[in-house]
C-alpha positions as CSV (number, residue, x, y, z in Angstrom):
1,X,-38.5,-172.3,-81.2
2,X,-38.5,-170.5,-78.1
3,X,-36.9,-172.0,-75.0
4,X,-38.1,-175.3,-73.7
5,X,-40.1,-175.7,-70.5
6,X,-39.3,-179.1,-69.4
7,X,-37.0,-178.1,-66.8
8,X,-38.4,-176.5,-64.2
9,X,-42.2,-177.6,-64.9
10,X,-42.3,-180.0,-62.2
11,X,-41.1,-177.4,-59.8
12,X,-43.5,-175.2,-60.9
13,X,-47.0,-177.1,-60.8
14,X,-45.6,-178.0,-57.2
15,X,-45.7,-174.1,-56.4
16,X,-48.9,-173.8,-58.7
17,X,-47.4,-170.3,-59.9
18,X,-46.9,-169.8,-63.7
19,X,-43.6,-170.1,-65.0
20,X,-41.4,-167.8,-65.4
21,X,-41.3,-167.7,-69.4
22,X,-44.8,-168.9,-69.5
23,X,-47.3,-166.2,-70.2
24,X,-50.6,-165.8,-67.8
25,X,-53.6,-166.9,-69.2
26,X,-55.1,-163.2,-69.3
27,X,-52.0,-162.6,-71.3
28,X,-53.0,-165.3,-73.9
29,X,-56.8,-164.3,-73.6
30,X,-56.0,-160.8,-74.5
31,X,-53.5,-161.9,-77.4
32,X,-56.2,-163.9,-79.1
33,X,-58.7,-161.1,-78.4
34,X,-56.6,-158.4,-79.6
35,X,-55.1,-160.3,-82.6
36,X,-59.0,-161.9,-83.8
37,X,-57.4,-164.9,-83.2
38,X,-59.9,-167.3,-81.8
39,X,-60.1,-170.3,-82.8
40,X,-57.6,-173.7,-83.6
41,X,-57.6,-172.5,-87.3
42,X,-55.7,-169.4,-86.8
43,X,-52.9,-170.7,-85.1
44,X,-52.6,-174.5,-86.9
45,X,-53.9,-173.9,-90.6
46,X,-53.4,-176.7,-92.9
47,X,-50.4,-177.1,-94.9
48,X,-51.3,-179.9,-97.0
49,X,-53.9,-182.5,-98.6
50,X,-53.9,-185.1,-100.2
51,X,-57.3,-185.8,-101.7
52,X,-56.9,-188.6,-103.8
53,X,-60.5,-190.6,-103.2
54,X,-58.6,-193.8,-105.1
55,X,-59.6,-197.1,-103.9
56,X,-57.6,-198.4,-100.9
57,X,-56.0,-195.1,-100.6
58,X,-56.1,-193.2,-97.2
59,X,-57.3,-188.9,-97.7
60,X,-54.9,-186.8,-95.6
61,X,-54.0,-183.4,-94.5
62,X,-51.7,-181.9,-92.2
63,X,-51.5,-179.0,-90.2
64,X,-47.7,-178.2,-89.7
65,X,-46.0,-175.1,-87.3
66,X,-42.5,-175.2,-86.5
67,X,-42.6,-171.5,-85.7
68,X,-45.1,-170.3,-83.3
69,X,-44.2,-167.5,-81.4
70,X,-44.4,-167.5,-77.1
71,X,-47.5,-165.1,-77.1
72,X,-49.2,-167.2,-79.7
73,X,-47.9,-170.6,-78.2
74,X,-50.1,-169.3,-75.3
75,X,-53.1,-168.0,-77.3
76,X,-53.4,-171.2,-78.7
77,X,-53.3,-172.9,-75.1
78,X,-55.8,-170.6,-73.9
79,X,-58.4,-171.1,-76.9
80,X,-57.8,-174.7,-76.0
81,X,-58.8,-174.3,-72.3
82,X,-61.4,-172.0,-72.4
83,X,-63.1,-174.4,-75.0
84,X,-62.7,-177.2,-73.2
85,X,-63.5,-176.0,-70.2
86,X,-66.9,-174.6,-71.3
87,X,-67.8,-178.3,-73.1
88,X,-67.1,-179.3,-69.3
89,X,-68.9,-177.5,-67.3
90,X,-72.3,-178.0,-70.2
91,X,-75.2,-176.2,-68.5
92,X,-73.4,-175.4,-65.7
93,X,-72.4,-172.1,-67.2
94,X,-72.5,-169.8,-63.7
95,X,-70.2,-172.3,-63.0
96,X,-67.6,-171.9,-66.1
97,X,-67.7,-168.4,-65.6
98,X,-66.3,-168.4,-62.3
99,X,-63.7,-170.2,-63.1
100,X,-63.2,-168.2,-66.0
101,X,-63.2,-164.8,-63.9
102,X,-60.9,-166.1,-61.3
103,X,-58.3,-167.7,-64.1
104,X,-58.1,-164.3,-65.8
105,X,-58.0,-162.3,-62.7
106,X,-55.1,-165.2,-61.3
107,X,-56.9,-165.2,-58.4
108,X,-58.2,-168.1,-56.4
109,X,-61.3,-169.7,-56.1
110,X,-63.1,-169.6,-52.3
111,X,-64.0,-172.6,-50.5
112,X,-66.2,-174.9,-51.0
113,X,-66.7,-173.4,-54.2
114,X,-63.2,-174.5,-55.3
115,X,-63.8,-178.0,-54.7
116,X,-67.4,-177.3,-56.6
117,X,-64.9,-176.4,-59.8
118,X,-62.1,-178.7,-59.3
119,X,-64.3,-181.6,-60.3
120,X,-64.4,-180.2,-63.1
121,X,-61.0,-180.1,-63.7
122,X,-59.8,-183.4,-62.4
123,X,-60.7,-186.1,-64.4
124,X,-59.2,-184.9,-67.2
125,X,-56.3,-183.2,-65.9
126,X,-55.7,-183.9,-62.0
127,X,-55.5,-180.9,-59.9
128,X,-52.4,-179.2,-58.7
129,X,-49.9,-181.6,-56.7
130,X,-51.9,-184.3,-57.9
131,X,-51.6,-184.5,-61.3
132,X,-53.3,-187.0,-64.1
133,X,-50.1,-188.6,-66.4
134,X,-48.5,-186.4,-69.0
135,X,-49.4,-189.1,-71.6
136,X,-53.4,-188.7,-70.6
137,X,-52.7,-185.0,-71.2
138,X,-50.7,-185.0,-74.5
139,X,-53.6,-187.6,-75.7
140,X,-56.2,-185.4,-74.7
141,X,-55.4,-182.2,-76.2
142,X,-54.8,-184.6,-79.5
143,X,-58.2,-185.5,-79.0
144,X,-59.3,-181.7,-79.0
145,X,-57.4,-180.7,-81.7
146,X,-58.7,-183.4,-83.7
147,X,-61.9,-182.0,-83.0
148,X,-61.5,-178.1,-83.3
149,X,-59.8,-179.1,-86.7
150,X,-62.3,-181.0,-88.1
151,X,-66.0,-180.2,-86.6
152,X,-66.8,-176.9,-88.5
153,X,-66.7,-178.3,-92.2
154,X,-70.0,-178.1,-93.5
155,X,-70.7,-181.7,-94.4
156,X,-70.2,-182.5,-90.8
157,X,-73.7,-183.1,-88.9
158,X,-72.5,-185.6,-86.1
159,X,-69.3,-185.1,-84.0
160,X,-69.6,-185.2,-80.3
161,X,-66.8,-183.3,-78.1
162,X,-64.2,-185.7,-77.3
163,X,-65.1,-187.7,-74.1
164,X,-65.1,-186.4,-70.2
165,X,-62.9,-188.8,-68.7
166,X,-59.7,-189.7,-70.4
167,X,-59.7,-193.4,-69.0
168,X,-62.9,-194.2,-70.6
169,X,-62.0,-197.0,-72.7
170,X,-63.8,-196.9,-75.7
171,X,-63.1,-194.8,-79.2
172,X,-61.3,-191.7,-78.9
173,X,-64.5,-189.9,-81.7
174,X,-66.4,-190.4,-84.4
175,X,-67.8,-188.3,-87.3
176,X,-71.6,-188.6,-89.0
177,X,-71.0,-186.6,-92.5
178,X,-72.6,-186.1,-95.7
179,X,-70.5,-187.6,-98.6
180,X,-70.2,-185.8,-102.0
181,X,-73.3,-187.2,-103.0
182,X,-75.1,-186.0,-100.0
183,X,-75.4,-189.4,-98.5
184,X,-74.3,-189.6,-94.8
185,X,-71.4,-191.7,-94.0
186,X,-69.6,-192.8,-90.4
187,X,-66.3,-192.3,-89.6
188,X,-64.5,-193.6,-86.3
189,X,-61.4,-192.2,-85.4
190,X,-58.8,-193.1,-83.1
191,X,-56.4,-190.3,-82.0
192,X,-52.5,-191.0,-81.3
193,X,-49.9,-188.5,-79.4
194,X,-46.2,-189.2,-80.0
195,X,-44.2,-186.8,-78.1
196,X,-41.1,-188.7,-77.3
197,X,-38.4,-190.2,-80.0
198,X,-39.9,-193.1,-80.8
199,X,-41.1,-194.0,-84.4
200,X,-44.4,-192.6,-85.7
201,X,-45.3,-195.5,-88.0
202,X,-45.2,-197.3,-85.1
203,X,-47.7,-195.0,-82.8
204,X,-49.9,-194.8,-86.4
205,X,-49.7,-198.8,-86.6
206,X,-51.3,-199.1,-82.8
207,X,-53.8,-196.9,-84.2
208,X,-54.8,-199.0,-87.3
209,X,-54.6,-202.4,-84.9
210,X,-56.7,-200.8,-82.5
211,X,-59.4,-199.6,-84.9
212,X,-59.1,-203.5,-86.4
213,X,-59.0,-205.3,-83.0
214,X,-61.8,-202.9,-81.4
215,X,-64.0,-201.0,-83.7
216,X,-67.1,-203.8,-83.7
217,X,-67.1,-203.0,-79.7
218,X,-66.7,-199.2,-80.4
219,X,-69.2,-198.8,-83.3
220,X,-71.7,-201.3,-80.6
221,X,-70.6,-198.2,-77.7
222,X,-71.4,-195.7,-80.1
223,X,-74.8,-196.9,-81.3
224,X,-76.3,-197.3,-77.5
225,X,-75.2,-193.4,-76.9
226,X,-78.1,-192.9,-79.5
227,X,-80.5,-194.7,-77.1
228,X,-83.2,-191.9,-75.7
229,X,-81.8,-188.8,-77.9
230,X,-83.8,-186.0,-78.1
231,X,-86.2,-185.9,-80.8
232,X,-84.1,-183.2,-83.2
233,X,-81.9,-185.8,-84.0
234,X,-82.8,-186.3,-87.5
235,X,-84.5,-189.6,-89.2
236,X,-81.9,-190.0,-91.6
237,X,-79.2,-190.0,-89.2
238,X,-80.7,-192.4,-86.7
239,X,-81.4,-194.7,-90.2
240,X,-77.4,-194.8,-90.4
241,X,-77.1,-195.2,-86.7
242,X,-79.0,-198.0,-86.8
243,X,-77.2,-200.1,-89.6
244,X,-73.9,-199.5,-88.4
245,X,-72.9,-203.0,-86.3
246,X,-73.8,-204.7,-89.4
247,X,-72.0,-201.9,-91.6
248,X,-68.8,-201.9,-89.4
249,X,-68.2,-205.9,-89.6
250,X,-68.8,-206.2,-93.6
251,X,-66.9,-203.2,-94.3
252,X,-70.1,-201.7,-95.7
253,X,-69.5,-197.7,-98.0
254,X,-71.3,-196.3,-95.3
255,X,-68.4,-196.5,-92.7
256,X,-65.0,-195.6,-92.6
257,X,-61.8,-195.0,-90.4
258,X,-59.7,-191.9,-89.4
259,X,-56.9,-191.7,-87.3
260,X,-55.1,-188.4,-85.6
261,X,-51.5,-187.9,-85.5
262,X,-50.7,-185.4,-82.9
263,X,-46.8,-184.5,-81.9
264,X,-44.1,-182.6,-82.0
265,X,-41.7,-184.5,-84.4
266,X,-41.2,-183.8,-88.3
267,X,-43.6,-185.6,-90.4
268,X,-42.6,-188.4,-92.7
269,X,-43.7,-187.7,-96.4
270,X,-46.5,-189.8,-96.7
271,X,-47.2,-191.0,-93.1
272,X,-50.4,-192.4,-93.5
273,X,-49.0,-194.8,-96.2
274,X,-49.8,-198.3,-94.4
275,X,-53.5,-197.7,-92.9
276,X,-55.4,-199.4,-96.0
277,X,-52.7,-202.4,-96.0
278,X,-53.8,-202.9,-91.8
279,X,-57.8,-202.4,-92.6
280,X,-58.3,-204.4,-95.6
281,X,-62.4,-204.1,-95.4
282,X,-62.1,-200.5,-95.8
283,X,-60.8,-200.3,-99.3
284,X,-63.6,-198.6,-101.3
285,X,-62.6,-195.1,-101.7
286,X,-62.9,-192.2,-99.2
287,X,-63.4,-194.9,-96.5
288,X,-59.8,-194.0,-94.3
289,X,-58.8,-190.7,-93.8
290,X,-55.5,-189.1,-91.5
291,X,-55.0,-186.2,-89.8
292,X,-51.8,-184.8,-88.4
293,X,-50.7,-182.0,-86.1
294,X,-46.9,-181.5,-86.1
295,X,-46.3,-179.0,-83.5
296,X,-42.8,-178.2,-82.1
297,X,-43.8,-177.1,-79.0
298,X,-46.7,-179.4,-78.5
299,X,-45.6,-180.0,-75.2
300,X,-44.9,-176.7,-74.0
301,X,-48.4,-176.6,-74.6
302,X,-50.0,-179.4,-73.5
303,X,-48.5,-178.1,-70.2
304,X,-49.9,-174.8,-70.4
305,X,-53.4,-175.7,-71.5
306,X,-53.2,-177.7,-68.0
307,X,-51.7,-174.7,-65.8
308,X,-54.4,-172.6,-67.0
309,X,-56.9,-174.9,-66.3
310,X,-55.8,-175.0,-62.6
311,X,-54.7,-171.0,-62.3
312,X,-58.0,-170.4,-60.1
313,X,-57.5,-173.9,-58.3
């Protein structure tokens, strides 16, 4: 793995310029660009499954990279950004592309229209010399690569972008998919970063407790975000929408639980081993499903997904 960045990051967001070993975000742009390598997918593909749709038996893949080079290590931060970024700024796209310009150019953003941007960019991730917690970040680039990873398979017809404010308490995401049979089926997730020593179990066991101790309130948070949709959202899928409360609390086929492992340490052999044991309800099968991201340098980018977000800044 190429040399840590630990040490002299703090230094560095302090003097807002890119670190020394860290390449500029039109360095990354223009690796993924040149290389056709433009999405999650290309840098994180999955390295194992386990399908098994047994009764109390939790479906799991993994998407492992011990390897990644310093140019892709930065591609892969920059495909991060610029997609997150341009969920932020939603219609606002005049705006995203100014920020976008400036970023690639490493030049600064103008007053006022810098503060215009930057509240874009802080509630997520702070802005420079007044940053938001390296656990909110770690968590929240878990959060997107939970989402890149998973929103473009084909049964998928639900799946909202991960939420705008990282202290938002409520679920991490949630998932409306067709089932083999072609009937739709709800899946909340809750998304866990481990990226010190500590044990994974017991980051995966605050996962399962949470989705036990809160899900009734998150399924209920869920359901009133359907209140005053637009009128494309299908009739089947508001039909699921609506019986979820009742779903959620009986344990009901139609719903189900996922939770995201995201860090940087080796993966136990069957980590998600002890999710059906802590959600009993859920024990029909294809109702729990994992999802880890073992990353070596997860960190290293975590911190450059942030420094590119504020380049312009």
């Amino acid at each position: 793995m190429w040399a840590s960045l630990s040490k002299s990051d703090e230094a560095a967001r302090r003097a807002r310029v890119p670190l020394p070993s860290q390449p500029t975000a039109a360095a990354s742009e223009e690796f993924a660009r040149t290389s056709n390598r433009l999405t999650v997918h290309d840098y994180l593909p999955r390295t194992f499954h386990d399908g098994t749709g047994a009764p109390g038996k939790c479906e799991w893949s993994s998407h492992v990279r011990v390897d990644l080079s310093l140019e892709e290590a930065g591609a892969l931060a920059w495909v991060l950004i610029d997609t997150i970024m341009a969920v932020r700024f939603g219609p606002a796209a005049h705006l995203y592309a100014e920020w976008r310009r400036n970023t690639l150019a490493g030049t600064r953003i103008a007053a006022p229209l810098d503060r215009v941007i930057g509240a874009f960019v802080e509630p997520v991730f702070g802005l420079p010399g007044s940053a938001k917690s390296d656990d909110h970040l770690h968590g929240h680039v878990g959060e997107w690569l939970w989402h890149l990873l998973t929103k473009d398979n084909p049964a998928v017809r639900v799946q909202p972008d991960p939420k705008g404010d990282i202290t938002d308490a409520g679920g991490d995401g949630f998932s409306i998919y067709e089932a083999g049979t072609g009937d739709l089926r709800f899946r909340l997730w809750e998304s866990k970063k481990n990226t010190g020593t500590g044990s994974l179990t017991a980051s995966l066991n605050k996962a399962y407790a949470q989705l036990d101790d809160e899900g009734q309130r998150y399924v209920a948070k869920i359901v009133g975000t359907f209140s005053g949709v637009s009128s494309d959202t299908s009739k089947d899928v508001m039909a699921l929408v609506t019986e979820l409360p009742a779903a959620w609390v009986q344990g009901d086929e139609v719903v189900g639980a996922g939770v995201m492992l995201a860090t940087h340490q080796h993966l136990p052999a069957t980590p998600f081993a002890g999710m059906a044991g802590k959600l009993p309800l859920l024990n029909k099968p294809g109702q729990l499903r994992g999802l880890a991201a073992s990353i070596s340098c997860y960190v290293e980018i975590a911190t450059m997904v942030r420094s590119y977000a504020w380049t312009a800044l």
